[in-house]
C-alpha positions in Angstrom: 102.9 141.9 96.1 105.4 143.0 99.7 102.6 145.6 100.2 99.9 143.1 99.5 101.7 140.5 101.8 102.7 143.0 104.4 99.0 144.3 105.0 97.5 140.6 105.1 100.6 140.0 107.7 99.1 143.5 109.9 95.6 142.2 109.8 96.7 138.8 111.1 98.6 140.4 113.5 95.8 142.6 114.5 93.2 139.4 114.9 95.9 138.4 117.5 95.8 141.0 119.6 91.9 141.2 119.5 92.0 137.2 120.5 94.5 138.5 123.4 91.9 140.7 124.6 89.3 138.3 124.5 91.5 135.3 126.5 92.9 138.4 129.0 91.5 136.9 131.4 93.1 133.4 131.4 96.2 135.2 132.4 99.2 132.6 131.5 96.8 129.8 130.3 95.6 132.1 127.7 97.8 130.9 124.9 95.7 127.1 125.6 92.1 128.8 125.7 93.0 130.4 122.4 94.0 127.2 120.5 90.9 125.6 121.6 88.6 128.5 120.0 90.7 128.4 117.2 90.2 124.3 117.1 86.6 124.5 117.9 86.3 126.9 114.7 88.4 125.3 112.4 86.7 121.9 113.0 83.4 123.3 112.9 84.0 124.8 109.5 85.2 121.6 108.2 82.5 119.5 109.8 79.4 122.1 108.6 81.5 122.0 104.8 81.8 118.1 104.8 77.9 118.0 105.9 76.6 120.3 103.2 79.2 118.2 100.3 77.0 114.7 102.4 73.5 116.6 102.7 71.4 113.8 100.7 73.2 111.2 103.2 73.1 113.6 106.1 69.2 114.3 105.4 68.2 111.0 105.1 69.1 110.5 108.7 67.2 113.2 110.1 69.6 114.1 112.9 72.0 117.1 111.8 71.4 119.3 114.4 72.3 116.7 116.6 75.8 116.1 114.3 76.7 119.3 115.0 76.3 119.3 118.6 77.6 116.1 119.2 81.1 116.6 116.6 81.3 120.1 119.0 81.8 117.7 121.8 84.1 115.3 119.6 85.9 118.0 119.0 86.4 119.5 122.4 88.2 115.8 123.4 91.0 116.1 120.8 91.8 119.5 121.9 91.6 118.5 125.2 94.7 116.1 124.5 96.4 119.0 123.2 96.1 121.0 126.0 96.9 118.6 128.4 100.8 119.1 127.6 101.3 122.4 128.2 98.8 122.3 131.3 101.0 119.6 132.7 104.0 121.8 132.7 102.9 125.1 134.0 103.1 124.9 137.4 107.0 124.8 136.3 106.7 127.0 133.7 104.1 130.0 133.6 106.1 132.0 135.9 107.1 136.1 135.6 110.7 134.7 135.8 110.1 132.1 132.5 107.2 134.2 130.8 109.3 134.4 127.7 109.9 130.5 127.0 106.1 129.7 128.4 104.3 131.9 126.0 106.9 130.9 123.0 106.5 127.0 124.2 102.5 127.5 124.4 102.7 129.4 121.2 104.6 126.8 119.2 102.8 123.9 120.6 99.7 125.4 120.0 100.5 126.2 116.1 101.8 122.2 116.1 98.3 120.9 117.3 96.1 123.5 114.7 98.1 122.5 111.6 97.9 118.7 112.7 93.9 119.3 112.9 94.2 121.8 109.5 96.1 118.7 107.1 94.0 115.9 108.5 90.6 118.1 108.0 92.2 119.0 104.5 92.7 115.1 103.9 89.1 114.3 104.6 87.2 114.9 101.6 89.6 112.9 98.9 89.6 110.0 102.1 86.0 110.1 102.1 85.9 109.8 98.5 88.3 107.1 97.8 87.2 104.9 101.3 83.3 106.7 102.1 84.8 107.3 105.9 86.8 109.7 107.3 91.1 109.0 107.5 91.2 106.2 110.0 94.0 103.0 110.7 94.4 102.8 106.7 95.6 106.5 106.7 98.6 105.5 109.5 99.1 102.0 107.4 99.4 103.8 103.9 102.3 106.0 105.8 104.9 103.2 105.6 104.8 103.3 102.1 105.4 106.5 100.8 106.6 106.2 97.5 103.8 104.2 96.2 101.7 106.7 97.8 102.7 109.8 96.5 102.9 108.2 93.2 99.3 107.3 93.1 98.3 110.7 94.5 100.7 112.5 92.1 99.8 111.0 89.3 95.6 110.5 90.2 95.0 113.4 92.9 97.8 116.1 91.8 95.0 119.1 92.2 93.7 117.9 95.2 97.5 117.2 96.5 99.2 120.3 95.2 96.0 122.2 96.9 95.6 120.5 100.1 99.5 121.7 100.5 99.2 125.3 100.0 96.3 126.1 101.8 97.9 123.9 104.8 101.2 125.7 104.4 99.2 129.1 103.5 96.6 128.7 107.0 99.7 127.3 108.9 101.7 130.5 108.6 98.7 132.3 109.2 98.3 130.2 112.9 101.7 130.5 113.3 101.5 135.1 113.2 97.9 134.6 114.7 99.8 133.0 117.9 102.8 134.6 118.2 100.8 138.1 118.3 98.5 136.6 120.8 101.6 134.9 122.9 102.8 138.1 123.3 100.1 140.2 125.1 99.0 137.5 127.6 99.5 138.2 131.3 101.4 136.3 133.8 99.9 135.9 137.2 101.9 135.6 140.7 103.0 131.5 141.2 100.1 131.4 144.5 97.3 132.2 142.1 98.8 129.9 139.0 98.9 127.0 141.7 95.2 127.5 143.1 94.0 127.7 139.0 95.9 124.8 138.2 93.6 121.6 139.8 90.1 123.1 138.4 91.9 123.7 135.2 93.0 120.4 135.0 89.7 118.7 136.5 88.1 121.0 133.7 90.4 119.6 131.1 89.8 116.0 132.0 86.2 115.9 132.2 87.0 117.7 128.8 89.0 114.5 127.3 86.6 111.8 129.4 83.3 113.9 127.8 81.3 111.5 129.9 80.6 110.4 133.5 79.7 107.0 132.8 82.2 104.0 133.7 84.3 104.7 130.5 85.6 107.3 128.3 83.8 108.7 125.1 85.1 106.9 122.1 84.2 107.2 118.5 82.1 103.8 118.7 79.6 106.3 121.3 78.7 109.1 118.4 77.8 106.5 116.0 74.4 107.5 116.2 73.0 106.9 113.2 72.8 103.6 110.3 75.2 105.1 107.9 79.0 104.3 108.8 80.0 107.5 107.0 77.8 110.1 108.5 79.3 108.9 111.4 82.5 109.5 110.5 81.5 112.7 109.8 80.5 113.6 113.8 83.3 113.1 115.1 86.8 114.9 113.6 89.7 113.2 111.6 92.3 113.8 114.4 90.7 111.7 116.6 89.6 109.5 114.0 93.6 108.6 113.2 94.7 109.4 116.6 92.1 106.7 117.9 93.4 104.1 115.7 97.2 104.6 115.8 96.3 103.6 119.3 93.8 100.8 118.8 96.8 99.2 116.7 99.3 99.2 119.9 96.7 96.9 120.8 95.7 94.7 117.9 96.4 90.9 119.9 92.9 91.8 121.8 91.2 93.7 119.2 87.9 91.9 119.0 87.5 92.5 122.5 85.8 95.8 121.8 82.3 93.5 121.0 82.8 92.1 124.1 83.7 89.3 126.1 83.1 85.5 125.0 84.3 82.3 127.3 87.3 80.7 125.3 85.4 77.2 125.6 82.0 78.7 124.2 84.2 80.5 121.5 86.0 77.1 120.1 82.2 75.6 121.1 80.3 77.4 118.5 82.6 77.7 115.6 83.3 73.9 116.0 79.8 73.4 115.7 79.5 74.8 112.1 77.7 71.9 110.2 81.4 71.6 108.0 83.4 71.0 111.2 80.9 68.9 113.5 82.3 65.5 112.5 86.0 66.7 112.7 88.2 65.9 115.6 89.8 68.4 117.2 92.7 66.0 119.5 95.4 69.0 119.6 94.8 70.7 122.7 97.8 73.4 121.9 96.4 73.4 118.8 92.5 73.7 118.6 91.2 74.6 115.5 93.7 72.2 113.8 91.8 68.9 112.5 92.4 66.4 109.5 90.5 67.4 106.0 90.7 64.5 104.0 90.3 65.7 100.2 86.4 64.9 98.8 88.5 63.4 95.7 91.0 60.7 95.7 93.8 61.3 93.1 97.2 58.9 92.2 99.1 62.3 91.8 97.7 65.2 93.7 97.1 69.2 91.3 99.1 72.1 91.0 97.4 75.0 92.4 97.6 78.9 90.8 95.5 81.5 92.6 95.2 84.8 90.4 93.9 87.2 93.1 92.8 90.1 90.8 92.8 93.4 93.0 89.9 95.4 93.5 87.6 93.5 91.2 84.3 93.1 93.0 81.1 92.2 91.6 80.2 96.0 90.6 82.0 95.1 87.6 80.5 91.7 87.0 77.2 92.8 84.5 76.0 89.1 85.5 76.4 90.1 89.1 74.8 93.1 88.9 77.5 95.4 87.8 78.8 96.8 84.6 79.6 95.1 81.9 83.5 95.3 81.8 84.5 92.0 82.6 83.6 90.3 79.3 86.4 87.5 79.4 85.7 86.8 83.1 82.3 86.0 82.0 83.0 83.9 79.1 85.0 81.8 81.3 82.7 81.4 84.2 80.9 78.7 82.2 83.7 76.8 82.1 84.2 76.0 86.2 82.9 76.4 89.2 81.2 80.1 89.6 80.1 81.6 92.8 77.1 83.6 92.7 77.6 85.2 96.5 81.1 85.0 97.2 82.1 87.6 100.0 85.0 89.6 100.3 86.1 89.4 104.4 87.5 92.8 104.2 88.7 96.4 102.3 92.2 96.0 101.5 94.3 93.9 99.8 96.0 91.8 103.1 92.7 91.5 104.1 92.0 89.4 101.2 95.4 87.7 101.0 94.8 86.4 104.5 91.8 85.3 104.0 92.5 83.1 99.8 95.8 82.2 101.0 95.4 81.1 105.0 91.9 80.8 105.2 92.2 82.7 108.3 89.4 84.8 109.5 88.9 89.0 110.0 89.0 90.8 113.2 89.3 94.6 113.8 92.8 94.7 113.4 94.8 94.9 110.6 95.6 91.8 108.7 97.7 89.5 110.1 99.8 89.7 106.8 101.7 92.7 108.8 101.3 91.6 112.4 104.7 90.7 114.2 103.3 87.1 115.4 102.4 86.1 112.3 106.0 86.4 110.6 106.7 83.4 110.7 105.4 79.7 111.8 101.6 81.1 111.0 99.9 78.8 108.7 99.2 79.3 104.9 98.3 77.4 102.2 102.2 77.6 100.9 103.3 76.2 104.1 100.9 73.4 104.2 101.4 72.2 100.7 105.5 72.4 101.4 104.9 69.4 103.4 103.2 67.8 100.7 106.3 68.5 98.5 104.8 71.4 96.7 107.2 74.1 95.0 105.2 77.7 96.5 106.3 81.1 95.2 104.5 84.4 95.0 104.3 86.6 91.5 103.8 90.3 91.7 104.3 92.7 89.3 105.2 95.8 91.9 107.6 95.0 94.8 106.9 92.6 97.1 107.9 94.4 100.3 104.6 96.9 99.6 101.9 95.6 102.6 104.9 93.7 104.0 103.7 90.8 101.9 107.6 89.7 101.6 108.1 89.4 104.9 105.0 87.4 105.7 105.1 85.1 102.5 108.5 84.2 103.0 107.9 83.8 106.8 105.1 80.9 106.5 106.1 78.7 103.3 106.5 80.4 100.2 109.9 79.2 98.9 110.1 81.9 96.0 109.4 85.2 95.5 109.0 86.4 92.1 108.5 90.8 91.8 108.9 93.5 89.2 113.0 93.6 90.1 112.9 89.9 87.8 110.4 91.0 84.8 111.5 92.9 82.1 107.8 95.0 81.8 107.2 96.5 78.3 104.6 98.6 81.0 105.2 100.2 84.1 102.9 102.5 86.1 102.9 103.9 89.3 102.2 100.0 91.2 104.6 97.8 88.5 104.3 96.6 85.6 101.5 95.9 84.0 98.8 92.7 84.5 100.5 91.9 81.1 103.8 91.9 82.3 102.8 90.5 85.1 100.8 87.1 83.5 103.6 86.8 81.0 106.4 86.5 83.6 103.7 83.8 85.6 103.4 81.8 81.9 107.1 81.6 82.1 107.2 80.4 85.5 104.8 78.2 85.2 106.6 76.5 82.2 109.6 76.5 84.4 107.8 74.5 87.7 106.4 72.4 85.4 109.2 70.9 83.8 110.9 70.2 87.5 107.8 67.5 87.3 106.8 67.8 91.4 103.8 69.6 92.0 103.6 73.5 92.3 101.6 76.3 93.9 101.7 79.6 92.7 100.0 82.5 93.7 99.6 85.6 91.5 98.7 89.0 92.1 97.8 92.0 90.0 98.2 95.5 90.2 96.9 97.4 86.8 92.8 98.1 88.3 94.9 100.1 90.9 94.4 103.6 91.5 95.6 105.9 89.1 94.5 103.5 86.9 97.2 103.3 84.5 97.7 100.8 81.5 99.2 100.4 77.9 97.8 102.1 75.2 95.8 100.3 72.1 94.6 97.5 74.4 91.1 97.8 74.9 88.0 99.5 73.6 87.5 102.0 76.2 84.4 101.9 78.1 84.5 105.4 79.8 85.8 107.9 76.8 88.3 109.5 79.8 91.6 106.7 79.6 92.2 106.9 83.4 88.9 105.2 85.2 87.9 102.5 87.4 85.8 101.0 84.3 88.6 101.4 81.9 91.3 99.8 84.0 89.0 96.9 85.3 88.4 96.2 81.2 92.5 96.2 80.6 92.8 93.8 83.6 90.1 91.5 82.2 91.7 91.4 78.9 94.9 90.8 80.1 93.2 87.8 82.3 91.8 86.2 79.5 95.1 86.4 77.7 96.6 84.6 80.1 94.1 81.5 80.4 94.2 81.4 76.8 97.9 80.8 76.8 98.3 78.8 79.7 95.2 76.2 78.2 97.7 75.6 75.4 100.4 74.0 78.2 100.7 70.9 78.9 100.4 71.7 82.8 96.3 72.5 81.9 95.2 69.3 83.0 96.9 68.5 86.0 96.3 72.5 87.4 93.5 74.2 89.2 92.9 77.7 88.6 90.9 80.3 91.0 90.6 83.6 90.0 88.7 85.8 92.7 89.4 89.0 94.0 90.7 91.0 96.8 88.0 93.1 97.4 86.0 95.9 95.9 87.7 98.6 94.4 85.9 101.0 96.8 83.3 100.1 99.4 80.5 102.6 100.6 77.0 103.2 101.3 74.8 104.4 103.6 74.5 101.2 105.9 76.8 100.3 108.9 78.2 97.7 106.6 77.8 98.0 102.6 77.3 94.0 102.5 76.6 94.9 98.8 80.4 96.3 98.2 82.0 93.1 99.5 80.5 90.7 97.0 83.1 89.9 94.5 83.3 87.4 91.9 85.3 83.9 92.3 85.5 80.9 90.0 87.4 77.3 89.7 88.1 76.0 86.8 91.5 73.9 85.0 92.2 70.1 85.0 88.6 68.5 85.7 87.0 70.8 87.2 83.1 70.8 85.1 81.0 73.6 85.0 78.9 74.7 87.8 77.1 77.3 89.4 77.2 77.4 93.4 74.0 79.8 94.9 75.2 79.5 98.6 76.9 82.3 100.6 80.5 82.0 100.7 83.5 83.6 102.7 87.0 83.9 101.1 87.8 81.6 103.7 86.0 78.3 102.4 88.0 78.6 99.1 91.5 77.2 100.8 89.6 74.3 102.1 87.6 73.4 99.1 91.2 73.9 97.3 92.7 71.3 99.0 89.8 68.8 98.5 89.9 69.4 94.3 93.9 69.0 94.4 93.6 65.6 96.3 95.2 66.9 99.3 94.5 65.1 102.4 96.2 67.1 105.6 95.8 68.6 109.0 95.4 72.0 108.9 93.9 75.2 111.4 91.0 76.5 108.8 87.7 76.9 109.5 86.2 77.1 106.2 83.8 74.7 104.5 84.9 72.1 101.8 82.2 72.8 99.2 83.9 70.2 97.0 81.7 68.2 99.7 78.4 70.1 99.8 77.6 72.7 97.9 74.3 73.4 97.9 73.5 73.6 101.9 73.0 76.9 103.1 76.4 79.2 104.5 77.7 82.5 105.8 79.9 85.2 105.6 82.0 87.5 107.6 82.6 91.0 107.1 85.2 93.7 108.8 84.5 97.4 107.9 85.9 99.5 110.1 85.0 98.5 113.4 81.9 97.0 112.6 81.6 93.1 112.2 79.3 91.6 110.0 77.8 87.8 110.3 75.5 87.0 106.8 73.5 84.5 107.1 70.6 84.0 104.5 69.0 87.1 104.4 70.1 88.3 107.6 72.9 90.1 108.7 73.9 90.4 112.5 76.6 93.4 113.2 79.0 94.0 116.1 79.8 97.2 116.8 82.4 98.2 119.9 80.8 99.8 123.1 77.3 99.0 121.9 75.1 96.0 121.8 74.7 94.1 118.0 72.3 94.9 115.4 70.3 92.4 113.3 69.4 93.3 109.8 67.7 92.3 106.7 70.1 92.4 103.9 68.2 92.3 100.1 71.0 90.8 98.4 69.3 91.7 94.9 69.2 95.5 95.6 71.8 95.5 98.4 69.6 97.2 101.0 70.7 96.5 104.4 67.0 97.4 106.7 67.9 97.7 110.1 65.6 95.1 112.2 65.1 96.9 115.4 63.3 94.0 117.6 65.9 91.8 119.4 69.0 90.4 117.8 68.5 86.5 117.3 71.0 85.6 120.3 72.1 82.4 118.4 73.2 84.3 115.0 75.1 86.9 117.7 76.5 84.2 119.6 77.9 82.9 116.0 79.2 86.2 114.9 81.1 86.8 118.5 82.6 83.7 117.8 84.1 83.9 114.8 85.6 87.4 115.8 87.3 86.4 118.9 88.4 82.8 117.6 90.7 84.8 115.3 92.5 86.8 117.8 93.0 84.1 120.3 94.7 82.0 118.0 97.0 85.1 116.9 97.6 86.2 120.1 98.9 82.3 121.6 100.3 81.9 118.5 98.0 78.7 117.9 97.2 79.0 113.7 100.3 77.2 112.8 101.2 73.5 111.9 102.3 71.2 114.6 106.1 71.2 115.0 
């Protein structure tokens, strides 16, 4: 094994000196030339492997000559950054008298920036296969919450984790002899010829980084050159990818201003013009979405409220909604209320969707308010609203709260109790909590408990078992997949433990005077080979409890029309910021919904979708909502429908950024 070792180590070391030879020529910028042909080949590699794993995606867009060529020039920009630091310093530095620290500096740096490239690259195909994009903002989101990650990847990715880490740690030392061998033979120049280099090579490395001589720099919005999001990805390099949206999220107060630019007074123009908001008044200048909803039903005592958001449960799992049939109790009970048959998801994750059920606040390209500094505190939610109305609010989770900052932001803007795994006593506990059992179990108790101090209550209650690695109690469920550990198996055991709950809390006295939604999150995992996979964001949501009769509602909706129509069946009359439509009201006329995927921005509007996309002028679409086919429309973009879609994305972000979605003070 020493021998073994000891001759891969010489012929490492050999490959060095050979790359030395090559880069001779560089003299004492030798050590950066040789960390770009070293990134240009280790990216390639990766790219060429992920497009032959894609080729039935890649094919059907006919352009994969042009991938290549175009992820070369991706490429060449991230390892321009890289070189930029040690070009920066070498007029101080590449000198006969310093040659020892500049080639171990150059050397060192250089290994830094080839590993970075090596784990991210590495990270791409179980990223791809979990979100159908390369590692973007979610990738730098997930990292604040390590233990719950490396739980789920232990426990659901251990292969995949345990080799990702050897061959970074195996092809890391490798870069690191490689280098070092190279460092070591390069050739320092006199300081008068280092200085006269030194402005062409950094001209050379800044058209290298800009890659363009139009007005602005290349981004990743410019190689999305063809209709499917994740081929895409696939051009440019997951470096960039992550290092583009670490920065993108220094600047999330003006994110929607990558579609463009919209005049505030057109902005609040067109969204108040939404046939649900026409007849409002909008008298609150510092304040101007905020209007008074007066509830479609007059009640002596107003409803309790419980949301269930169920996580990941979108309508690929609903048989009647096209999906598989392992939601059998959710179906049983969606005669029983009101049922939406195309309810949209607004987003991917989880605060996406809490953002949207809870403050009926709508998506933009940055993360979710839920973790944004403004919104901490004196942002407007559902729990703060009610509060006035003399409404107990808590939150139920059966993990702990402080995952996605949800703590932080519930107990910011009006929850007055937070309930999490630290006060249940699960008989189940994976690698998210305790289990949806558990979890509805603790809620029954609660419930019992807020309805005995007789004053009305809201409660909002969120799972965690349909949560990768899929884990649940044993004996519970016929499984549908015969493997234990699935998607399809863990969405069942959710839905039993969901109709186990209703069951139960029917029996309560509270029944009649409570309105129940169950809806979901999002999708357990959206992709396809369309900008947007409109198909991936349908999910199912239904009413039901107290009064509520059994109907089914056939227009589009947005997550954000249920916190309106919420208020209307509880009886609650109030001022609030929300845009969304009261379908206690109207249900039947036509509506729309908004998507955020990535940084693409979807407006669906009867069977046409209109998408934003940054740097580039809008698409307009048809979208088959009964096979889910999104066919590019490539005439002229109805300038109305884009006009309604800019909008809606830049409302958002002005009111987060002046701090204007809030109740008055």
């Amino acid at each position: 094994m020493v021998v073994r070792t000891s001759g891969i180590r010489s012929k490492i070391q050999s490959c060095g000196e050979r790359l030395a030879r090559i880069t001779r020529w560089a003299g004492p910028y030798a050590g950066i030339l040789q960390m770009l042909m070293i990134g240009l080949a280790l990216l390639s590699l990766s790219r060429i492997a992920l497009v032959i794993w894609q080729w039935e995606r890649v094919q059907a867009t006919g352009m994969s000559s042009l991938m290549l060529i175009q992820g070369v020039r991706a490429d060449l920009i991230l390892l321009g950054y890289f070189a930029a630091i040690p070009l920066l310093i070498a007029p101080f530095t590449a000198h006969r008298s310093s040659a020892r620290f500049w080639n171990a500096f150059v050397a060192y740096w250089g290994t830094f920036a080839l590993i970075f490239i090596l784990f991210m690259e590495l990270s791409s195909p179980q990223f791809i296969m979990q979100y159908d994009v390369r590692p973007n903002r979610l990738f730098i989101e997930y990292l604040a919450y390590p233990r719950e990650v490396f739980a789920t990847l232990w426990k659901g990715f251990r292969v995949a984790l345990i080799g990702g880490v050897c061959m970074t740690l195996l092809l890391g030392a490798a870069i690191v002899v490689l280098l070092r061998r190279a460092s070591t033979q390069s050739v320092m120049w006199p300081a008068r010829k280092l200085l006269l280099v030194w402005p062409l090579a950094c001209l050379v490395v800044f058209m290298q980084v800009r890659s363009t001589t139009g007005h602005r720099p290349a981004n990743p919005a410019m190689f999305a050159l063809t209709g499917d999001a994740m081929v895409n990805s696939l051009i440019i390099n997951s470096g960039w990818s992550v290092l583009t949206a670490w920065r993108s999220m220094q600047n999330e107060a003006v994110s929607s201003e990558i579609y463009g630019d919209m005049p505030r007074e057109r902005v609040l123009a067109e969204v108040r013009a939404a046939p649900w908001l026409r007849d409002a008044r909008f008298d609150n200048s510092a304040l101007p979405t905020m209007h008074r909803q007066e509830a479609a039903i007059a009640r002596p005592r107003p409803l309790n409220l419980v949301i269930i958001l169920q996580e990941s449960l979108g309508a690929t799992f609903v048989e009647s909604l096209g999906g598989l049939p392992v939601t059998p109790e959710l179906e049983k009970l969606k005669h029983e209320g009101w049922w939406f048959e195309q309810m949209y998801a607004t987003g991917t994750r989880s605060v996406r969707g809490i953002e949207a059920v809870v403050a009926g606040y709508a998506p933009t390209p940055a993360r979710s308010v839920v973790k944004l500094s403004l919104a901490q505190q004196n942002f407007y939610t559902l729990a703060a609203g009610l509060g006035q109305q003399g409404y107990h609010t808590e939150f139920v989770y059966g993990g702990e709260a402080h995952f996605d900052n949800m703590r932080s932001f519930f107990t910011g803007n009006g929850f007055q109790n937070i309930v999490d795994m630290k006060e249940m006593r699960p008989a189940f506990i994976g690698s998210w909590g305790a289990s949806d059992e558990d979890l509805f179990d603790k809620s029954l108790e609660r419930l019992a408990q807020l309805h005995a101090e007789k004053k009305p209550f809201f409660s909002l209650i969120f799972t965690s078992s349909n949560h990768e690695p899929f884990e649940f109690p044993d004996g519970k469920i016929a499984l549908h997949d015969p493997v234990k550990q699935t998607v399809n198996n863990a969405v069942k055991y959710a839905d039993f433990a969901l109709g186990k709950f209703i069951r139960q809390a029917k029996k309560e006295a509270y029944w009649k005077d409570t309105v129940f939604l169950i809806v979901a999150d999002h999708d357990n995992r959206v992709y396809g080979n369309s900008l947007v996979p409109i198909k991936k964001f349908h999910i199912p949501a239904l009413i039901l409890g107290a009064d509520v009769q059994s109907k089914r509602i056939d227009s589009i909706a947005s997550q954000i029309d249920l916190a309106p129509t919420l208020l209307s069946l509880l009886g609650v009359s109030s001022e609030h910021p929300m845009i969304g439509r009261d379908f206690v009201r109207d249900s039947t006329a036509p509506g729309r919904a908004l998507m955020q995927f990535n940084n693409y921005y979807a407006w669906l509007e009867g069977g046409s979708a209109t998408i934003l996309r940054p740097g580039q002028s809008p698409l307009q679409a048809d979208y088959h909502a009964a096979t889910g086919i999104l066919d590019p429309n490539m005439g002229t973009p109805d300038q109305q429908r884009v006009a309604k879609a800019m909008a809606h994305v830049m409302l958002p972000s002005l009111l987060y950024r002046e701090q204007r979605y809030r109740l008055p003070r």
